[in-house]
C-alpha positions as CSV (number, residue, x, y, z in Angstrom):
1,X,66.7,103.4,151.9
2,X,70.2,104.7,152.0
3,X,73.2,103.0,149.6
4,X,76.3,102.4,151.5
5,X,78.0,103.3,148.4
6,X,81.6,102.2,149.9
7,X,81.0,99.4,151.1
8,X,79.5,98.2,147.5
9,X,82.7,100.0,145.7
10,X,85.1,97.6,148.3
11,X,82.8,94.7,147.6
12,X,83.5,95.2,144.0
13,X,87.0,95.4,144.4
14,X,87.0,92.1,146.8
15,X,84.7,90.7,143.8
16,X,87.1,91.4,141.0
17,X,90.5,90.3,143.3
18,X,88.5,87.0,143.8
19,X,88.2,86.5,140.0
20,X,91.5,87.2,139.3
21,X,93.1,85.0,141.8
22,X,90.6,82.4,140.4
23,X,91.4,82.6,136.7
24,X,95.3,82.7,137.8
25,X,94.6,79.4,140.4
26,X,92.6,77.8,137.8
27,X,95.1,78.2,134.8
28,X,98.1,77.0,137.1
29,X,96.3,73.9,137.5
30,X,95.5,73.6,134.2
31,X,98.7,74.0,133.0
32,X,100.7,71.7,135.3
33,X,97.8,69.0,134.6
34,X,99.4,69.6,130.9
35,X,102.3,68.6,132.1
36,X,103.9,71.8,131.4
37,X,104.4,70.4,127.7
38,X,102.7,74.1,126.4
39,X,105.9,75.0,124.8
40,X,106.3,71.5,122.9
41,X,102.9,72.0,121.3
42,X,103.0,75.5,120.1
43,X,106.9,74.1,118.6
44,X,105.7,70.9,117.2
45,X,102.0,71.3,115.8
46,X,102.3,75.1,114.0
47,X,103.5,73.4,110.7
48,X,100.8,75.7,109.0
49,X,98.4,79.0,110.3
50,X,95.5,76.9,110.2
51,X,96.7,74.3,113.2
52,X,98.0,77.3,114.7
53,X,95.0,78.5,115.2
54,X,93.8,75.0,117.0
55,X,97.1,75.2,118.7
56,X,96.5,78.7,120.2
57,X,93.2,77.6,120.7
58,X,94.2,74.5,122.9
59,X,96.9,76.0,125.1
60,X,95.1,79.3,125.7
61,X,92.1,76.8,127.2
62,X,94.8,74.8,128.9
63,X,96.0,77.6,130.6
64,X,92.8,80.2,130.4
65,X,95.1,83.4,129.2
66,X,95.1,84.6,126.1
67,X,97.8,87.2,126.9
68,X,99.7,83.7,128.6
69,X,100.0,82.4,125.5
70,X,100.4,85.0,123.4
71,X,104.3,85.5,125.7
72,X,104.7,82.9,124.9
73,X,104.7,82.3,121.3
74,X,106.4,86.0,121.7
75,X,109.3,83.8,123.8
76,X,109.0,81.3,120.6
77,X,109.7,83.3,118.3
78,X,112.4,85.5,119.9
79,X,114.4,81.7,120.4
80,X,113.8,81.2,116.7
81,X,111.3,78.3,117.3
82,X,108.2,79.9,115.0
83,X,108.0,81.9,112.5
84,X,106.5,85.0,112.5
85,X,103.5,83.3,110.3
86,X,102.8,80.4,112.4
87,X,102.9,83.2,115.5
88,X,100.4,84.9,113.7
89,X,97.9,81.6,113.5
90,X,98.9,81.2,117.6
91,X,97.7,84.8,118.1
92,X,94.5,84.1,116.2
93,X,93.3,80.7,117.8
94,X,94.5,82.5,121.0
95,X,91.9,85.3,120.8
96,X,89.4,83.0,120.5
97,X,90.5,80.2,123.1
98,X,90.2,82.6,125.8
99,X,86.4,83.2,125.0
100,X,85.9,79.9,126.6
101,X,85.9,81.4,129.6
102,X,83.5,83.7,129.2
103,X,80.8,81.0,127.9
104,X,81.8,79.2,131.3
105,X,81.0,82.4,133.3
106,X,77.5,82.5,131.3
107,X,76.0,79.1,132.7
108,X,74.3,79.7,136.0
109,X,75.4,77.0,138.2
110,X,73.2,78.9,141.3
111,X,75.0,78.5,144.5
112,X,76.8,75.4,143.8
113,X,79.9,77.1,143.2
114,X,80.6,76.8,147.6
115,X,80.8,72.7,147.1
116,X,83.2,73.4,144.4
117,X,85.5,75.6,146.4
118,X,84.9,73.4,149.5
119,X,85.7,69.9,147.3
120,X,88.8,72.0,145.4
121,X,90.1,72.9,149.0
122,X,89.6,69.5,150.2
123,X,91.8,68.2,147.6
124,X,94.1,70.8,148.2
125,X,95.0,70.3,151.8
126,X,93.9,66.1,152.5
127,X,95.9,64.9,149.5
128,X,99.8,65.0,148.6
129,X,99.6,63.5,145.2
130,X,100.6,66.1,142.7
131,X,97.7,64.7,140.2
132,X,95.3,66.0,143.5
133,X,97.1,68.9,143.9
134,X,96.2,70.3,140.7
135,X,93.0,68.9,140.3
136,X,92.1,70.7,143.6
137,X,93.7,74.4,142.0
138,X,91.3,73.6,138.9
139,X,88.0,73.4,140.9
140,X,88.9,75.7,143.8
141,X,89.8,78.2,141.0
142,X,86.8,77.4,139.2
143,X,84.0,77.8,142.3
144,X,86.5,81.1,143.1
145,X,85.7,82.5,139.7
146,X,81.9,82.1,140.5
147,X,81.7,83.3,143.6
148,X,83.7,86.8,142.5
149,X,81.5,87.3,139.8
150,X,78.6,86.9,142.5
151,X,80.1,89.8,144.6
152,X,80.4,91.8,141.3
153,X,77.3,91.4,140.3
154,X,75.7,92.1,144.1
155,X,77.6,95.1,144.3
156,X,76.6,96.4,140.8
157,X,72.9,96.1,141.3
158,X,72.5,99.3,142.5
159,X,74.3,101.3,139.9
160,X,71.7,102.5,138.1
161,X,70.3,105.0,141.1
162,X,73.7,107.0,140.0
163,X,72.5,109.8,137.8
164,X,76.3,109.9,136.6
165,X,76.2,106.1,135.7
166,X,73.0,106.9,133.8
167,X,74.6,109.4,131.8
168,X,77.9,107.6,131.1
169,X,75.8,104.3,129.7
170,X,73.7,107.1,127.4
171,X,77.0,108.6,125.9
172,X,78.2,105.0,125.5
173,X,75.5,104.2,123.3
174,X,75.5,107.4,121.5
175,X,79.9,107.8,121.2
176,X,80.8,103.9,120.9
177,X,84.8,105.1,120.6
178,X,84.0,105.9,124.2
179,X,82.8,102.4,125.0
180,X,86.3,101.2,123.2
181,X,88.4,103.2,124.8
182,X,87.0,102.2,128.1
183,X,87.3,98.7,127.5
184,X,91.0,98.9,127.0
185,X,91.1,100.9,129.7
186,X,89.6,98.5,131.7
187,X,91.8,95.9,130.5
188,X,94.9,97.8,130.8
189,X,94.5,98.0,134.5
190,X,93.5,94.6,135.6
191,X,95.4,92.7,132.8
192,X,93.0,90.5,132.2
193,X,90.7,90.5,129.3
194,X,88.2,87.8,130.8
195,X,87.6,90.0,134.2
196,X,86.9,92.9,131.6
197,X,84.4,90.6,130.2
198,X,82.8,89.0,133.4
199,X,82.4,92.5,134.4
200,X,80.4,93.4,131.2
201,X,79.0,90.5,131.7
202,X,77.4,91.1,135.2
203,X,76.5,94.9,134.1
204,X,74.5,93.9,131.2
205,X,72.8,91.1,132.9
206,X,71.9,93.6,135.4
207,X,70.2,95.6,132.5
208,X,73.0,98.3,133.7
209,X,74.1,98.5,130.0
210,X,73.1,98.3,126.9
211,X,73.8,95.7,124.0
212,X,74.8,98.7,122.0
213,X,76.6,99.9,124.7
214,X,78.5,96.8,126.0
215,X,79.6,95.7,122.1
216,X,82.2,98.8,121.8
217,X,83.6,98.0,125.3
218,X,83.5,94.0,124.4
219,X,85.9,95.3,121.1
220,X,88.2,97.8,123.3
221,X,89.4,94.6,125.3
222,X,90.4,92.7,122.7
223,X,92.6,95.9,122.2
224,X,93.8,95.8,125.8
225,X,94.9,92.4,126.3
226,X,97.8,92.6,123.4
227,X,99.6,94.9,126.0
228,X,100.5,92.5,127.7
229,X,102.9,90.8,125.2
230,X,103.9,94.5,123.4
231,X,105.6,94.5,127.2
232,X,107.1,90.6,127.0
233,X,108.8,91.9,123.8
234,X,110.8,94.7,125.1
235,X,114.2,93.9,124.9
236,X,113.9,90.9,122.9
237,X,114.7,90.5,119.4
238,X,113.0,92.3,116.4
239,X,110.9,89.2,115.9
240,X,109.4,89.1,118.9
241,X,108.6,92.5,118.3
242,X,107.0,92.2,115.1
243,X,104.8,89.1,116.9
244,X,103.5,91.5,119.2
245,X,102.9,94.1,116.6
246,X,100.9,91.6,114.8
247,X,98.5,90.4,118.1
248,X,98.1,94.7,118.1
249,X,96.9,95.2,114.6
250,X,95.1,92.0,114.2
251,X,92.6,93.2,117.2
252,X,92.7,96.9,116.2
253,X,92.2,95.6,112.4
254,X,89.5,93.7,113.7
255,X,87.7,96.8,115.7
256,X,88.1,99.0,112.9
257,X,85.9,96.2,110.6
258,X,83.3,95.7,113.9
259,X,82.8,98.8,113.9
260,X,82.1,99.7,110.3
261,X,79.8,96.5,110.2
262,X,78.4,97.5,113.7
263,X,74.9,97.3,113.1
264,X,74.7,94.3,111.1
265,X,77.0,92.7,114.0
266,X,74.3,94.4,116.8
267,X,71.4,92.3,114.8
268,X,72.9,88.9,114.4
269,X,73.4,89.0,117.8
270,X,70.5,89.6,118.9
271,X,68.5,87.1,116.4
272,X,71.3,84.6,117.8
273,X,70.1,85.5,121.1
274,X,66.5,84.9,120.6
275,X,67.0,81.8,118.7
276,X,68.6,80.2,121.3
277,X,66.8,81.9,123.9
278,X,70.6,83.0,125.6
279,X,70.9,84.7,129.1
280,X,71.8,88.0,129.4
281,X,75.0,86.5,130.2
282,X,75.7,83.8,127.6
283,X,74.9,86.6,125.1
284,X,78.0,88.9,125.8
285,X,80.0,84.9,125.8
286,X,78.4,84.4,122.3
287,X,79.0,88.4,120.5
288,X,83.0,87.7,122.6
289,X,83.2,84.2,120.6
290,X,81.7,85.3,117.4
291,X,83.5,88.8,117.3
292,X,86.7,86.7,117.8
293,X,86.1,84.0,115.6
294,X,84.5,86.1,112.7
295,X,87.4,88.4,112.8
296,X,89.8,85.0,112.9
297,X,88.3,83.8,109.4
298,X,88.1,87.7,107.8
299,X,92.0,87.4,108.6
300,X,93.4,83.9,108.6
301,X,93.4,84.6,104.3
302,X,96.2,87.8,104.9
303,X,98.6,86.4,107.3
304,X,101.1,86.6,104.9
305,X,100.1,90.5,104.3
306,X,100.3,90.7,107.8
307,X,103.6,89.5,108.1
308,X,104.9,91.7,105.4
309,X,103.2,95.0,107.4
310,X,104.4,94.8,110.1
311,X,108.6,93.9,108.9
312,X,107.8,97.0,107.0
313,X,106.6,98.7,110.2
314,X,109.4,97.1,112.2
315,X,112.7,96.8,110.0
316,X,115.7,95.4,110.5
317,X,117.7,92.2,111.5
318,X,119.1,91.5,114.6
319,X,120.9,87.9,113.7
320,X,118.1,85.9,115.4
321,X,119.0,82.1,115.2
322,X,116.4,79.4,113.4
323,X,117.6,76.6,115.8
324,X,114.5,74.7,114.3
325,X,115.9,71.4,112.2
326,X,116.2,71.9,108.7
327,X,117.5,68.6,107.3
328,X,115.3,65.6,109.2
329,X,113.0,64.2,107.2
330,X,111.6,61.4,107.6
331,X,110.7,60.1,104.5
332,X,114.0,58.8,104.3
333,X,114.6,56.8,107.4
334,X,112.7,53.4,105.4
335,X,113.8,54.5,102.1
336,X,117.4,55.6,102.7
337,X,118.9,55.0,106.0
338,X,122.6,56.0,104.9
339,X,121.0,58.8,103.3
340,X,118.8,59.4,107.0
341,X,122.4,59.6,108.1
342,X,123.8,62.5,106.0
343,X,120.9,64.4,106.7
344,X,121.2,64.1,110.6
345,X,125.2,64.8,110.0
346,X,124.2,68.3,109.1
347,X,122.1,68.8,111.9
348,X,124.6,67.8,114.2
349,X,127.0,70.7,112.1
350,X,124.3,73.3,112.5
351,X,124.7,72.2,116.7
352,X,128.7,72.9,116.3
353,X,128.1,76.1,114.8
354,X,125.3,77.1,117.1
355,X,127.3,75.4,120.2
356,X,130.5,77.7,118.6
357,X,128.7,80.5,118.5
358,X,127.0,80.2,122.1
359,X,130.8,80.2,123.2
360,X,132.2,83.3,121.3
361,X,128.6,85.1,123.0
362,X,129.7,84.1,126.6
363,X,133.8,84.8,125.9
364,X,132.1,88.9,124.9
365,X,130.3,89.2,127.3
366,X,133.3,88.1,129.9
367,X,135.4,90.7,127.6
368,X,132.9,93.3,127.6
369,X,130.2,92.8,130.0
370,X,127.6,94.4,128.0
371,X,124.4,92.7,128.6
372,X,122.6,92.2,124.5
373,X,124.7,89.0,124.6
374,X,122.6,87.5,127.0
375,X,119.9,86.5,125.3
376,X,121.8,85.4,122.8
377,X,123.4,82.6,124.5
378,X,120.5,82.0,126.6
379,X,119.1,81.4,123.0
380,X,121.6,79.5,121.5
381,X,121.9,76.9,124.7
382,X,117.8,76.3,124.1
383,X,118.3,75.8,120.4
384,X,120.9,73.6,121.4
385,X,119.0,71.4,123.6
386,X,115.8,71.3,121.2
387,X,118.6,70.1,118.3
388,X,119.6,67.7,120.6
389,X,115.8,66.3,121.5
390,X,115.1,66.1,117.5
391,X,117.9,64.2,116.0
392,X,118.3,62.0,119.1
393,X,114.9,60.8,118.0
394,X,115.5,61.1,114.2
395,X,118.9,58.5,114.9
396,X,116.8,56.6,117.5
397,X,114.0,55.9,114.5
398,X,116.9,55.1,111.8
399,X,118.5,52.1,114.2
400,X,115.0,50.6,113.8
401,X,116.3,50.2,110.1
402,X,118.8,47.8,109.2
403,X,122.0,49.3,108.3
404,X,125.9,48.4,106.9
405,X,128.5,47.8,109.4
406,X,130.0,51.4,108.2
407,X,126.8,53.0,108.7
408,X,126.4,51.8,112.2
409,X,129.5,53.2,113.0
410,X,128.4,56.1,111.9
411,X,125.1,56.2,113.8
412,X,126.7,55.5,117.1
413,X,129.4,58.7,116.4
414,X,126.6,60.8,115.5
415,X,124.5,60.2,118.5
416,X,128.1,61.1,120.4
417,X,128.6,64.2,118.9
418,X,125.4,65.2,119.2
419,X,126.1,64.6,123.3
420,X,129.2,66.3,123.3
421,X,127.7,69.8,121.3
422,X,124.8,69.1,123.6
423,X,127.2,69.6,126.9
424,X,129.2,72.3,125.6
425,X,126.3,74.3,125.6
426,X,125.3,73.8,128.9
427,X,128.9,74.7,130.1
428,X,128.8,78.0,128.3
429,X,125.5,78.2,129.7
430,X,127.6,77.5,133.5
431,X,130.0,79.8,132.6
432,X,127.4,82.8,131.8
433,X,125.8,82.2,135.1
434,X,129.1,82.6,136.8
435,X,129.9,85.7,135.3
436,X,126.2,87.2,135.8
437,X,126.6,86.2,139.6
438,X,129.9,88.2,139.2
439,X,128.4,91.1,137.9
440,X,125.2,91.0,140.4
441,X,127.3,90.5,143.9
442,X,130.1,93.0,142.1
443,X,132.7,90.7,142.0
444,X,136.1,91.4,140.6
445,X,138.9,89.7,139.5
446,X,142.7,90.3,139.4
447,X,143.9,91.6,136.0
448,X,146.4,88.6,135.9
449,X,143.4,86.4,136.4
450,X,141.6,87.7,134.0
451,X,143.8,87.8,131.4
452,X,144.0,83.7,132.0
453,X,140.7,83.3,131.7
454,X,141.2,85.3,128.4
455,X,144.0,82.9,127.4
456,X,141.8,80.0,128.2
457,X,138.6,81.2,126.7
458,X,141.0,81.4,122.9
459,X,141.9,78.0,123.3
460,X,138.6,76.6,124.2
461,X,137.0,78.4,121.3
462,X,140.0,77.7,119.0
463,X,139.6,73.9,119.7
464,X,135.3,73.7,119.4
465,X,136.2,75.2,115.8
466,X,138.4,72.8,114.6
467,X,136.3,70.1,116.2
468,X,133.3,71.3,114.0
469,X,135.5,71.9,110.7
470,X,137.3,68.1,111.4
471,X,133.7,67.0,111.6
472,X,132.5,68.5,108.5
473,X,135.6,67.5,106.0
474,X,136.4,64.0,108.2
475,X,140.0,65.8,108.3
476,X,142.3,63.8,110.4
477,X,144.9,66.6,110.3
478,X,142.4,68.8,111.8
479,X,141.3,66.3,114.5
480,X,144.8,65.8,115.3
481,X,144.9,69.8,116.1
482,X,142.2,69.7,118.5
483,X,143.9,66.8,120.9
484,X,147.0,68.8,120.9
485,X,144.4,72.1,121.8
486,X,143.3,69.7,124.3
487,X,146.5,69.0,125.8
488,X,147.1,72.9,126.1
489,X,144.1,73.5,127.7
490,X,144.7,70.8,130.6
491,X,148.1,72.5,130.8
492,X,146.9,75.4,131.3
493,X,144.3,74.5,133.8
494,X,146.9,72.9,135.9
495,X,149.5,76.6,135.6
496,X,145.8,78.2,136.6
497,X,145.1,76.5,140.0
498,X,148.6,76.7,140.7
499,X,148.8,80.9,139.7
500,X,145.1,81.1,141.7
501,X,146.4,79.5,144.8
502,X,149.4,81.9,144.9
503,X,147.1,84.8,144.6
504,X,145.3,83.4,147.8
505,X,148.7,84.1,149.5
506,X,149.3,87.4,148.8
507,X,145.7,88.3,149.0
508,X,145.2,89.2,145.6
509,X,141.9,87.2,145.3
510,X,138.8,86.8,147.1
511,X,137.1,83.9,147.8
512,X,133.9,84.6,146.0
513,X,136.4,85.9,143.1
514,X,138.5,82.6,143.5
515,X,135.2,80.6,143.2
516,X,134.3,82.5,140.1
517,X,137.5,82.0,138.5
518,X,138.0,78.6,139.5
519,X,134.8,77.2,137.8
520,X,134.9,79.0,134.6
521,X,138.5,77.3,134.6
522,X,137.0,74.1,135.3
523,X,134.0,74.4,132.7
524,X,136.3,75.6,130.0
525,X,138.7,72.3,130.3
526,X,135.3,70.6,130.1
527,X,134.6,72.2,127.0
528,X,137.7,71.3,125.7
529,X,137.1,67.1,126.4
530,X,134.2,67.3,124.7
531,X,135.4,69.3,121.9
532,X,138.6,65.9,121.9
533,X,135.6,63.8,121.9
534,X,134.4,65.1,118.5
535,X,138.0,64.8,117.3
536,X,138.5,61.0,118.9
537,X,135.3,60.1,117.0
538,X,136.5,61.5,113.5
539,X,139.9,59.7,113.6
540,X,138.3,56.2,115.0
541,X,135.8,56.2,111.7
542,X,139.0,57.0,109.3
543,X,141.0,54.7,111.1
């Protein structure tokens, strides 16, 4: 019988792109079932490595990547939003949340998985609702993941007529680096650490492959899938970089320990195996899990040792912002309201300083154009809104409390200011957008026009710092600065549209320039309201 070899190596292929597709259609709809509150989680619930752990866990079943959540905690923690020690607990319970998959992948469901894509497509195309919608991506993507690994697995069966194949499984079992270098390899290439493992998976329960084989190759992708966030950190800030550092030498840590213990490791999973009387299949899920979750508890002890390795590795500081609160707690909302109150006042400062900062960012990059301030501002808008989302809430749960006349005047201003800070980030936010739109379509403006835009730009900035210094000393002569700041800036405005339409005239400007210049104009006299706002509020409470 003669072995169309190509058209096995293109089923293979067609195989693997099925599964990918899958996994990716399957975690989308697991993810927007979550109703995309991912982020939220990994913020809210890391108050310690241990729920990290469940928290990577979780979201990495939610959204069935590993490497997914791993960018991002990596995001997380370049925004300031974790510490590098809860991203370390993430990393761990991620590594282990994605081995879910592969005990999935070891249950023979037979031919069943054709209902499954034929039920997930008719919720896909007879229903509109989105709740459908992604219900239908979730079982589609779950019969697609079973019918690639069938088309693997067909196309595999013949390997083992390949005298080279023969030899490569022998040197596997004899050089197990081989075996680890393949499995990154592997995983390198297709990004995906679970096709890595459904392959393994199909070759050993094709008896293609050993057990002493497949282990090395099972420990290499574990290796390969922290690529993909060593790339999501480029560029960003050192902490990110030191997260991804960590989800690399917590899985090559973890090889390096397999590897000494390697036969003790090959024996307990085997007994496990004929304890429980696993498939072929389910026995790679089980030595994935247990490799994962062994090296999770060997590790969990040391984060802080980790932590410290790899700043040592990675040194440095790069002015990364902790927008996370610092003041709120809750403890005293029933025993202290007016205290509850003081400690949301400085919350609301660290928003002016963060919503001051965010402007100086955007006013360099308009001076200088270079692009590291970016991020920056991108980051300090984000911190700004999550401020924004936790002492709203924090003042929302003190006016359950009863409170003094004076102190619900002091509520209501805070919740005000905390608005105002709020918008003048996502005006600077406006304004960084126009300027990047500038940059991309190669936009230029006037020197006249920019120098306005300079003039502007002080004034704005000058005002949003008094506004934050009146706030924190309750200094009416400071207050009263900002309205006259104010005053200049609505001045100026008007002189601005007035110098803007005469450049119109004379062909100075261009429209696309004009329409840049005019709305930074018009966001900066916004920023200036709100920054009067702050002031208004100071001199009505001393008043």
């Amino acid at each position: 019988m003669i072995i169309d070899w190509q058209s096995l190596f293109f089923q293979f292929l067609g195989g693997l792109g099925v599964f990918l597709f899958s996994i990716k259609f399957m975690g989308d709809g697991l993810q927007k079932s979550a109703d995309d509150r991912l982020r939220e989680w990994l913020n809210r619930f890391t108050t310690n490595p241990f729920m990290g752990v469940l928290v990577g866990i979780f979201v990495t079943v939610c959204i069935q990547s590993s490497s997914a959540t791993t960018v991002i905690t990596v995001g997380l923690v370049s925004a300031g939003f974790l510490t590098l020690r809860q991203a370390i607990g993430v990393i761990m319970g991620a590594n282990i949340g994605t081995t879910i998959t592969a005990f999935i992948i070891g249950i023979d469901i037979g031919i069943y998985f054709y209902p499954l894509l034929a039920i997930g497509a008719g919720c896909l195309f007879f229903f509109k609702k989105a709740a459908y919608q992604h219900m239908g991506q979730i079982v589609f993507g779950f019969g697609g993941l079973f019918l690639g690994l069938e088309l693997m697995s067909t196309s595999m069966q013949s390997l083992h007529k390949l005298a080279n194949f023969t030899s490569l499984t022998l040197h596997l079992s004899e050089q197990p680096i081989i075996g680890i270098f393949l499995g990154t390899l592997l995983t390198l290439l297709v990004q995906s650490s679970t096709a890595t493992v459904g392959v393994l998976q199909g070759l050993y329960a094709e008896h293609l492959i050993d057990l002493d084989s497949a282990l090395p190759i099972l420990f290499g992708e574990n290796i390969g899938t922290t690529v993909t966030a060593v790339l999501a950190s480029l560029g960003a800030s050192i902490y990110a970089k030191r997260a991804a550092a960590v989800h690399v030498l917590f899985n090559v840590i973890g090889t390096i320990i397999f590897m000494i213990l390697f036969t003790p490791f090959l024996h307990y999973v085997q007994w496990v195996s004929e304890l429980f009387h696993l498939e072929p299949r389910m026995q790679i899920a089980m030595a994935h899990g247990s490799f994962n979750v062994f090296n999770m508890m060997i590790q969990l002890p040391f984060i802080t040792g980790l932590a410290a390795l790899v700043t040592k590795l990675l040194p440095g500081h790069d002015g990364n912002i902790n927008v996370t609160t610092k003041h709120l707690d809750p403890a005293f909302i029933d025993s202290s309201p007016a205290i509850a109150l003081g400690q949301a006042k400085e919350e609301v400062l660290r928003m002016g300083e963060h919503a001051l900062r965010g402007l100086e960012e955007t006013f360099l990059y308009m001076k200088t154009g270079e692009a590291e301030h970016i991020p920056n501002v991108v980051q300090l808008e984000a911190g700004l809104n999550h401020l924004d989302d936790e002492i709203t809430n924090y003042l929302v749960m003190v006016s359950k409390q009863p409170l003094s006349r004076a102190d619900s005047v002091r509520h209501h201003t805070l919740l005000t200011n905390v608005r105002d800070f709020e918008r003048i980030g996502d005006h600077f936010e406006n304004i960084l957008e126009l300027l990047q739109y500038k940059a991309h379509h190669e936009v230029s403006l006037s020197k006249s026009a920019r120098q306005d835009l300079i003039g502007m730009f002080s004034l704005a900035i000058e005002a949003v710092r008094k506004s934050v210094e009146a706030l924190d000393t309750a200094s009416l002569s400071l207050a009263q600065e900002v309205t006259e700041l104010e005053s200049l800036i609505d001045d100026m405005e008007d002189k601005l549209r007035q110098k803007h339409i005469a450049r119109l005239n004379t062909n100075e400007c261009s429209g696309a320039a004009g329409m840049v210049y005019m709305d930074i104009v018009s966001n900066l006299e916004r920023i200036g309201d709100h920054a009067v706002n702050i002031a208004d509020s100071i001199l009505g409470i001393r008043h």
